[in-house]
Every structure is written in structure tokens, then in C-alpha cells.
C-alpha positions in Angstrom: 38.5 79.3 37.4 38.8 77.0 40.3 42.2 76.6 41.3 43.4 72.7 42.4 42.9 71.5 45.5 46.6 70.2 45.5 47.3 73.3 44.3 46.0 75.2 47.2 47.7 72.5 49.6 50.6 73.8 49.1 49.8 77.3 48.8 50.7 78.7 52.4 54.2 78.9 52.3 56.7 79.6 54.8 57.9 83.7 54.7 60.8 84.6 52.9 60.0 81.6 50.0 60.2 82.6 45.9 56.4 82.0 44.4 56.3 78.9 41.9 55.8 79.4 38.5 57.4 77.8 34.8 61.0 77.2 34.6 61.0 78.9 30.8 64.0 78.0 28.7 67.1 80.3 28.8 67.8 84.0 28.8 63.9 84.0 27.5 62.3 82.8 30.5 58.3 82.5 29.2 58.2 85.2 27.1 57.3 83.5 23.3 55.0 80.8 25.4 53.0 84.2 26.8 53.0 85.6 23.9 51.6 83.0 21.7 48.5 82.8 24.0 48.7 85.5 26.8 45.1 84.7 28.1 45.7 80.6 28.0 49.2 81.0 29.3 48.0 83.0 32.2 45.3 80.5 33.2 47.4 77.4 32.7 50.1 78.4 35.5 47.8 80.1 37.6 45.8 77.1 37.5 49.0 74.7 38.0 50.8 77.1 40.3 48.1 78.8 42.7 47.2 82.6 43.4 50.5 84.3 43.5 53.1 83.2 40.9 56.3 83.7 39.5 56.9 84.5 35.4 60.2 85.9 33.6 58.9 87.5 30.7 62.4 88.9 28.5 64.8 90.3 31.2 61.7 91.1 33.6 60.5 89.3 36.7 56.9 89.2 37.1 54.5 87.6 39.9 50.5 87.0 38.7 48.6 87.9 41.5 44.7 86.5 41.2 43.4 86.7 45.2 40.9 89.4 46.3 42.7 89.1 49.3 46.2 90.1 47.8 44.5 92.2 45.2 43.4 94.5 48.1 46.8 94.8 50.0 48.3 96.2 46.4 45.4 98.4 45.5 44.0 99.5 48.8 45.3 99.0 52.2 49.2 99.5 50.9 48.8 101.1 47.9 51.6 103.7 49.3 54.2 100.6 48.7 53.1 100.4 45.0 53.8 102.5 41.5 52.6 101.9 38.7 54.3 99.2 36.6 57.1 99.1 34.1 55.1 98.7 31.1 52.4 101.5 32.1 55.3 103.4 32.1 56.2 102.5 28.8 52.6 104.7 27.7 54.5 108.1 28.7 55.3 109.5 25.6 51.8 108.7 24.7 50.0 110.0 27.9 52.5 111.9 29.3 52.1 112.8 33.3 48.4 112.4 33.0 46.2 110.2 36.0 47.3 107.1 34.0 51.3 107.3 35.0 51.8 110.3 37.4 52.9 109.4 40.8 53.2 111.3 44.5 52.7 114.5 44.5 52.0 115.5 40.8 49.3 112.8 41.1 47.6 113.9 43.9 47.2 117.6 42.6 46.3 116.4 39.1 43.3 114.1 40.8 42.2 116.8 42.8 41.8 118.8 40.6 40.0 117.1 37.8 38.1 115.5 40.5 35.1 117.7 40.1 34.6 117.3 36.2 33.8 113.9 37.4 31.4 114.6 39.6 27.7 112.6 39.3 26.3 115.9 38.7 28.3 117.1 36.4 28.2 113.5 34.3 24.1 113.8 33.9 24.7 116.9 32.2 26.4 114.3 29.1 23.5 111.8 28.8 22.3 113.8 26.2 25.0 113.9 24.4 25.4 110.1 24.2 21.8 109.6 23.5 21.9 112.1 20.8 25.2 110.7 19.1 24.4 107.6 19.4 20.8 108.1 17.2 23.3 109.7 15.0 25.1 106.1 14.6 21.8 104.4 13.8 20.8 106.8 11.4 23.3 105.1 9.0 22.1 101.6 9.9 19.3 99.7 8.1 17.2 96.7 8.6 19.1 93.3 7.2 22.2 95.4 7.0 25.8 93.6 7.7 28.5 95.6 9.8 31.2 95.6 12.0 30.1 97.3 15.3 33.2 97.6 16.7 34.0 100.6 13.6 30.5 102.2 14.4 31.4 101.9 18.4 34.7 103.0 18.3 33.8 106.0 15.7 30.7 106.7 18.2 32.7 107.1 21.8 35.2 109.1 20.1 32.8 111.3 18.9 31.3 111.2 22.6 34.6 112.0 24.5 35.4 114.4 21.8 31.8 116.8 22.3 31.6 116.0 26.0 35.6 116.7 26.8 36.4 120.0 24.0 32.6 120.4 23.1 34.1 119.9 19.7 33.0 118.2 16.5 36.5 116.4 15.2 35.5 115.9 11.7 38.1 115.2 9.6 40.1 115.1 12.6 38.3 112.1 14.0 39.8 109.9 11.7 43.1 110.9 12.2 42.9 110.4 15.8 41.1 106.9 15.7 43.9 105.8 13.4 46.1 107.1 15.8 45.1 105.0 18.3 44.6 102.1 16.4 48.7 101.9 15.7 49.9 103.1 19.4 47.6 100.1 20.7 49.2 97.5 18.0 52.9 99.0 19.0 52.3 96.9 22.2 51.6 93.6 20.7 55.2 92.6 20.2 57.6 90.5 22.7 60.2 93.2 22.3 58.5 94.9 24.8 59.8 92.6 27.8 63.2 93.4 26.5 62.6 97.3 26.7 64.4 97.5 23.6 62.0 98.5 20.6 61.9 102.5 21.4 65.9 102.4 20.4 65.2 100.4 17.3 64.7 102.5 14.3 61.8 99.9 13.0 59.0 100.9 10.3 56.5 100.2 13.6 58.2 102.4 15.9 58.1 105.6 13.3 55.0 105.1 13.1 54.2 105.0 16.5 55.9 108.3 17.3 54.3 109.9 14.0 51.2 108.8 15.6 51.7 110.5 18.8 52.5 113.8 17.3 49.6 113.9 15.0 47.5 113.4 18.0 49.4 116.2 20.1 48.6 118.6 17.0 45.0 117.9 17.4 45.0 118.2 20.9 47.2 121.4 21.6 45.1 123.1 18.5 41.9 122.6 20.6 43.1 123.7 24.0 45.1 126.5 22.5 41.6 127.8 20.1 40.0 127.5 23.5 42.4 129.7 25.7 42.3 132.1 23.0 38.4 132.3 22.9 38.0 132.7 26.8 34.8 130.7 26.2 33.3 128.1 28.5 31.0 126.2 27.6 30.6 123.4 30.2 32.4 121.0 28.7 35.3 119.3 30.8 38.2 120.9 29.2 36.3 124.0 30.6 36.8 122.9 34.3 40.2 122.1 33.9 41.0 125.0 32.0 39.1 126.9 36.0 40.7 124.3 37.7 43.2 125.8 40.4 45.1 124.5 43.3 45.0 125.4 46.9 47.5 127.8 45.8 45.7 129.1 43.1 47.8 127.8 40.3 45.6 126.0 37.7 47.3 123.4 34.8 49.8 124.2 31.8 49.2 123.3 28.7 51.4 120.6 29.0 49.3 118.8 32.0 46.0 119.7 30.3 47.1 117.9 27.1 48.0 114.9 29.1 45.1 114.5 31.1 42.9 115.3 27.8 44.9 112.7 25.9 44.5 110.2 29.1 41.0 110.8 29.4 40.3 110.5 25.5 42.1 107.5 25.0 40.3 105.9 28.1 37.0 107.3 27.4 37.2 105.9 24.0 38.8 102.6 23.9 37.8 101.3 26.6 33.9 101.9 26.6 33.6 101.2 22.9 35.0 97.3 23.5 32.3 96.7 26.8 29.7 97.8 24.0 31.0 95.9 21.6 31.2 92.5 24.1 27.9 93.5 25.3 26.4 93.3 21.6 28.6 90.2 20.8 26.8 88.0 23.6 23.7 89.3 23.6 23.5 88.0 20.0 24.7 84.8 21.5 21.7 84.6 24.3 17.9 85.1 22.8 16.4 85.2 26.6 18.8 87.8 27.5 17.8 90.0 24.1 14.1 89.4 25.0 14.5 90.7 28.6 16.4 93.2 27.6 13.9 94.5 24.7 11.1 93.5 27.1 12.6 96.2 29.8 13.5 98.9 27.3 10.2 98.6 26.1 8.3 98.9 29.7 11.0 101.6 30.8 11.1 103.5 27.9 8.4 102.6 25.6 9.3 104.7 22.2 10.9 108.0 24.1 14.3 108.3 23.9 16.6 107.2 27.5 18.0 109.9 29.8 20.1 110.1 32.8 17.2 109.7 35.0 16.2 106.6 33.4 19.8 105.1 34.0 18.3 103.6 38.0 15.5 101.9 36.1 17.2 100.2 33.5 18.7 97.8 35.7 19.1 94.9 33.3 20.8 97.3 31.0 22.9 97.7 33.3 23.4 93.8 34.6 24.1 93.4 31.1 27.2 96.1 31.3 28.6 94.4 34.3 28.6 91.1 33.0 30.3 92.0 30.2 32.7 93.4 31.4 33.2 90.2 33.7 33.5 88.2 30.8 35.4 90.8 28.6 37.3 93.3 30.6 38.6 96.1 28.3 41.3 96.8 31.4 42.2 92.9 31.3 45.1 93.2 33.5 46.4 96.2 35.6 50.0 96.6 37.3 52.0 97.8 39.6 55.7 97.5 40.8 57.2 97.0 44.2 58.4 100.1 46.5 60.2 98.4 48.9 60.0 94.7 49.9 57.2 93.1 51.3 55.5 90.1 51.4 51.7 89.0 49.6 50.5 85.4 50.5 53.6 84.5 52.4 56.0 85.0 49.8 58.7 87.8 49.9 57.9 90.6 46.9 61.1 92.5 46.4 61.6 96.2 45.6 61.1 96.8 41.5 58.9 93.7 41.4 56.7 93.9 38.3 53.2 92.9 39.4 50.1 91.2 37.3 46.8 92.2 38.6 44.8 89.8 36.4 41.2 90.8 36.0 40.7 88.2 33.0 41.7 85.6 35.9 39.7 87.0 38.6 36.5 87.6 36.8 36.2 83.8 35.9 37.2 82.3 39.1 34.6 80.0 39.9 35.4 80.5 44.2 33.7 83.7 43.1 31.0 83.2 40.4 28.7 80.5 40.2 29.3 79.3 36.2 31.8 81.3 35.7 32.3 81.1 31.6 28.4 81.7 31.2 27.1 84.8 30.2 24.3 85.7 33.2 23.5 88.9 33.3 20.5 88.6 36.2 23.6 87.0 38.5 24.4 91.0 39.5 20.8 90.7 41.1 20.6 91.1 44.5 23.3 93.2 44.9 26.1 90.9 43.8 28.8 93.5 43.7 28.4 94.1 47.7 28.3 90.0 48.2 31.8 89.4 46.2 35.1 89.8 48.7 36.2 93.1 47.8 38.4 93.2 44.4 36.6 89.9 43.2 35.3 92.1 40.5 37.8 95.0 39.2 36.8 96.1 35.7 38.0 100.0 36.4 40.6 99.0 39.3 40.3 100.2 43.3 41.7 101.7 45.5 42.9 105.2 45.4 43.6 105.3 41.9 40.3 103.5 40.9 39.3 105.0 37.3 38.4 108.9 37.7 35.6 108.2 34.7 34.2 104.8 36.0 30.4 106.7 36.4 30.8 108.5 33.2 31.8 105.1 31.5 28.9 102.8 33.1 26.3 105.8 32.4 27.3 105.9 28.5 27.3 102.4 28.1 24.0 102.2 29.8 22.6 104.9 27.5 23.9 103.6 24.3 23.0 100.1 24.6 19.8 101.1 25.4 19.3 103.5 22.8 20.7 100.3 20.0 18.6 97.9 21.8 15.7 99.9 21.1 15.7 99.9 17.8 17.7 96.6 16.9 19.3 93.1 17.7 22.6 91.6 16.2 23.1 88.6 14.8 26.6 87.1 14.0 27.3 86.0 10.3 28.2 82.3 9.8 31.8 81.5 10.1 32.3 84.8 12.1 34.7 83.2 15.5 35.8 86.0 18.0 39.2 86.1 18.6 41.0 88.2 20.8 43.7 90.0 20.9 45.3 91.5 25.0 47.3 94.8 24.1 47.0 97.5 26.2 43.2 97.3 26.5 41.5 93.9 25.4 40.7 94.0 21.9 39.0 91.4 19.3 42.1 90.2 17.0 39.5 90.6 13.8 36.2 92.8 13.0 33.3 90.7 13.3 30.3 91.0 10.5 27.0 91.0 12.4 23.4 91.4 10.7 21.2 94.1 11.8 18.0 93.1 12.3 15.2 95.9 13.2 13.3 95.7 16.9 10.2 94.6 17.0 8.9 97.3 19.0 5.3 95.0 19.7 6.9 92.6 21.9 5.4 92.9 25.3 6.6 93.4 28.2 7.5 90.1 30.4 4.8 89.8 33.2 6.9 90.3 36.7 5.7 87.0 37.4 7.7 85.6 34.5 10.4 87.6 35.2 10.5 86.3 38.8 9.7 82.6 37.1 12.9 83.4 34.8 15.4 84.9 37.5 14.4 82.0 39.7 15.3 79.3 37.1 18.7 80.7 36.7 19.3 80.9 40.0 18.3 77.0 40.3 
């Protein structure tokens, strides 16, 4: 999104000056205007205002940051000077002191020592796991069949985190824990939250809430306490933490294990089921991109089954991923707050300031990607990610606290998409309009019914030269 050249006039300001923003009406500053249309409101003043600028959402004061430049002072070269935000905060009796909202010292130690479980090694091990759940999924599809892929998705990356994390089959237990999830991430769509007041309210939404939570610590605590019990290991992740141990030799309580198992759940769940989902939504939007994708499943794979090793190969696959995530970034905005006062762009930031780190903003900047609001998956050709000014693209954060499960996450969607594409395209029902709706994690507002239609596994595979013919063309 291009942002005014009178705009960017008067963006350099003199040190010590408040960033522009909205005036907002009294005592409510912008909160119901956010909250009507978070995304539109976000891109209207950033797109009036400039890179850096000033909202009062409820009783909180807020600065929109949108500059890869600024971006990497917060996340990378001062990261020190930053926490993580008010609202993240706000996730603690969900997530407890997991990676998510730990800080200091705890954080550190907690990293390190679930570092290894994350290891690329360690991750290939999985790929069968994905594959083979995900086959599981189709088996319940059928040619000319209508669905919602977000259910199937969401159901399938639970059951992934779930086998790869506790080497556990939730069962019954699965539903429980996607419902689970499905009210904490609706608790968050409400403009109460600026006011930090809906936790003291005794409201129908915020019972449920907390009813959710403690069904999911049941669930959780049952499976790491059957496991200490046992004294098996059997590979899976909870297994490493469970050996995990400090340079002192002190490994995690059961506390810190269910928060880091709850952490990684929610993230390795949520978050990759949505860039599947987005990935299926405009693929059945573009026919050239479903033909090169089926045309490179088909010469990669032919009728085998993908594994880990195939992952390098499938590089439109993975284009694909990327660009989704461009376009649709389940993380659409991270934040942090202020340790002491400082200064991004030229204006002061004071201690306790609540920061936006926009990725919905940043990933359709136009001083960054050609044709920004298109869907062009062959634009991560050439090595696009090492060409963009660092933090132009963001989908799992950077710096220091850059997601722990970012290789895990691209190498399942990778293998699940590729497994689906293999077998069948999407189409989208008439009347079907995707909405969307920014909680926590960016979610579609409604299902959406799409038609399943059955590969046809004869289509052959494009001719480099045509490839070539068709990656010039776009790039024209």
C-alpha cells in the first residue's frame, strides 16, 4: 500500500514530536471506528498519517508502526527495550509463562531448552506424520462433494500437533479441545478489551472462557501426567522437554511443560490450519496457479506420496505458502510495549507504549511488492525473501523471539497442500464472499462451502520452456 507522497513530506519530524494519527471522539478515542473494521481502519490512517502513528484505542495509547526500518529497531537491533504488549499479556491465563508471554530470564531458559525439539532434524522425523494424517482427511472426501475446509484443516493440524507433540490420538478429546479454542479466540473480538475490564465482569462470555481454559488444562495435565507415570519416550516433543535440563541440570515442572505444550498446541494448530485454508481459498481463485501447481506435484511426485525430502523440490508448493501468508497472515499483527523511552522515525516512544507491528500493512505495501493485492505466487522466485529490506515480510516475526516452530509450520503446510493438491482442486460455491474476521490470529468471519472436484492425475507436466514462457510473463 503506497503511502502519499504528501504524506511522506512530512514524515521526518523534528525529535521529541507526538506521531499523527485521528483525533477520536472523547474518553473513546478510536476504539468503535477500529473495531467496526480493524483491517480498513488500519490502512486508512496509515495511509493518511505515514509509517509510525498515533491511535487511542479505550484507555490505551497505541502507535502503528509499518517500516521495515522501524520494524527491525523493535524486533531486532533493540529488542532488549521491548516486552511483549499489553494485550499478549492478556493470553496468560490461557498460555501461562510459555515462549508466547515469558520474559528475561524465564524466557531465555524456556527457549533453550525447547530449542532442540525444533531442530531441522528433529522436524523431518514428523513429515510422516502430516502426510499420513492428512490422507486420513481425504479419505472422508469425495469427488463433487461440498465442504468447509477450514473444519477439515483445523480438525487435521490438531490432530497433527496432537501425535507429533504427546504422540497421542485425542479422540474424543479433540473436540473438546477445538471447541476450546474456538471460544478463547472469539473472547478477544470485543472492544472491552481496550478497557481491560471484561476479566472482572461476570459475563455469560467470560465463564465460558475460563470453563474453556480448564477443560483444556484437564486434557493437557492428563497427558503429561500418563506420560511421567509411564517413563516412556517415544520421540515425540513432549519427550524432549520432559529430558530437557538446564545448565544446572534442572529440567521443567509440570506447570512450564503444560504452558509451553498449550503454547505450542495452540500455535501449531491455529495458525497453520488458516495459511492452508488461504492457500486453498486463492488457489481456487487462480486456474494458472492450480495448473502449475498440479503440473509440479505431478513431475515431483507423480502418484507416490510427498516426504521431507521432497519438501526442496516442491518449490512452487512452497511459493504458494509464502504468498499466502503475504496476503493472509494468520499472525496479522504482533506487539510489543516500550521499556524505557526511545525514539522510532524521529518521534519520542515513551515507556509503557503499546506498539502495532502490522503485518497485514506491511505485506501489501506496494514500496515492497510489485502488485501488491495480487495473488503471485512465482513473485518468491529468485530469492525474493533475501531481496525484501529485512522485516518487509514477517509472517512468524524476527528477531530473537522469531517463532520457535516457523520450519515445522512451513514443512507441514508444504506437505499437506501437496498431499490435497494431489488428489483435488476447490472450487467456491456461488454467493460464497470471504469475510474476515482479526482476533488473535486472522480468522474468516464465516465457513466458506467449496466443491471438491477430483485431480486429474493425466495432466502433464508444463514443458520448462513454458514454465519459463509463464514466469516471464508475470514478471512483464
Amino acid at each position: 500500500m503506497p503511502i502519499p507522497a504528501s504524506t511522506m513530506s512530512n514524515y521526518t519530524k523534528r525529535r521529541g514530536e507526538i506521531p499523527p494519527g485521528p483525533r477520536g471522539i472523547f474518553l473513546l478515542g478510536s476504539t468503535f471506528a477500529y473495531m467496526r473494521d480493524q483491517l480498513g481502519f488500519l490502512s486508512q490512517v496509515v495511509r493518511k498519517h505515514g509509517d509510525v502513528v498515533r491511535l487511542r484505542l479505550g484507555n490505551t495509547t497505541v502507535y502503528v508502526i509499518v517500516n521495515p526500518e522501524h520494524l527491525d529497531y523493535v524486533l531486532r537491533s533493540h529488542a532488549d527495550n521491548f516486552m511483549k504488549d499489553r494485550l499478549t499479556r492478556w493470553l496468560i491465563p490461557l498460555v501461562g509463562d510459555g515462549l508466547l508471554t515469558s520474559e528475561g530470564t524465564i524466557w531465555r531458559r524456556q527457549r533453550k531448552l525447547a530449542q532442540p525439539a525444533f531442530s531441522r532434524q528433529e522436524i523431518e522425523r514428523y513429515a510422516s506424520v502430516m502426510v499420513e494424517h492428512t490422507q486420513r482427511m481425504l479419505e472422508s472426501w469425495q469427488d463433487d462433494q461440498v465442504r468447509d475446509p477450514r473444519e477439515d484443516l483445523m480438525h487435521l493440524t490438531l490432530s497433527i500437533v496432537a501425535k507429533t507433540l504427546f504422540d497421542a490420538e485425542l479422540g474424543d478429546d479433540a473436540s473438546a479441545v477445538g471447541e476450546s479454542i474456538e471460544i478463547v479466540m472469539n473472547y478477544f473480538v470485543s472492544p472491552m478489551r481496550w478497557f481491560g475490564i471484561r476479566d472482572r465482569l461476570p459475563l455469560p462470555s467470560t465463564r465460558r472462557y475460563h470453563r474453556a481454559i480448564k477443560r483444556i488444562d484437564e486434557i493437557i495435565y492428563g497427558i503429561i501426567g500418563r506420560r511421567r507415570e509411564s517413563g516412556t519416550n517415544p520421540g515425540d516433543l513432549l519427550s524432549r522437554l520432559l529430558a530437557a535440563q538446564d545448565e544446572l541440570g534442572c529440567g521443567m515442572t509440570d506447570r512450564q511443560l503444560r504452558d509451553e505444550c498449550v503454547t505450542l498446541m495452540l500455535a501449531g494448530h491455529e495458525t497453520t490450519a488458516l495459511v492452508l485454508f488461504y492457500a486453498i481459498y486463492l488457489l481456487a481463485n487462480s486456474s494458472e496457479a492450480e495448473d502449475r501447481l498440479a503440473s509440479e506435484l505431478l513431475e515431483v511426485l507423480g502418484d507416490r506420496p510427498a516426504t521431507a525430502a521432497d519438501v526442496p523440490n516442491l518449490r512452487y508448493t512452497e511459493w504458494v505458502i509464502r504468498e499466502a501468508m503475504r496476503l493472509y497472515p494468520p499472525a496479522w499483527a504482533i506487539a510489543r510495549e516500550a521499556l524505557a523511552d526511545c525514539e522510532i522515525g524521529g518521534f519520542d516512544v515513551p515507556k509503557g507504549t503499546q506498539l502495532f507491528l502490522v503485518q497485514w500493512l506491511v505485506h501489501r505495501d506496494a514500496r515492497w511488492f510489485e502488485d501488491p493485492e495480487s495473488f503471485r505466487p512465482e513473485r518468491w522466485d529468485h530469492d525474493l525473501i533475501k531481496r525484501l529490506p529485512r522485516c518487509a515480510y514477517f509472517p512468524f516475526g524476527d528477531g530473537p523471539r522469531i517463532c520457535i516452530g516457523n520450519h515445522f509450520a512451513m514443512m507441514e503446510a508444504v506437505l499437506i497442500l501437496a498431499t490435497i493438491g494431489r488428489r483435488y482442486r476447490l472450487t467456491i460455491e456461488p454467493g460464497q464472499v470471504l469475510e474476515l474476521l482479526p482476533s488473535v490470529t486472522l480468522r474468516p468471519r464465516h465457513g466458506l462451502r467449496m466443491r471438491i472436484k477430483a485431480q486429474d492425475t493425466r495432466v502433464d507436466p508444463l514443458p520448462n520452456s513454458k514454465l519459463e514462457r509463464t514466469h516471464q510473463a508475470h514478471l512483464s
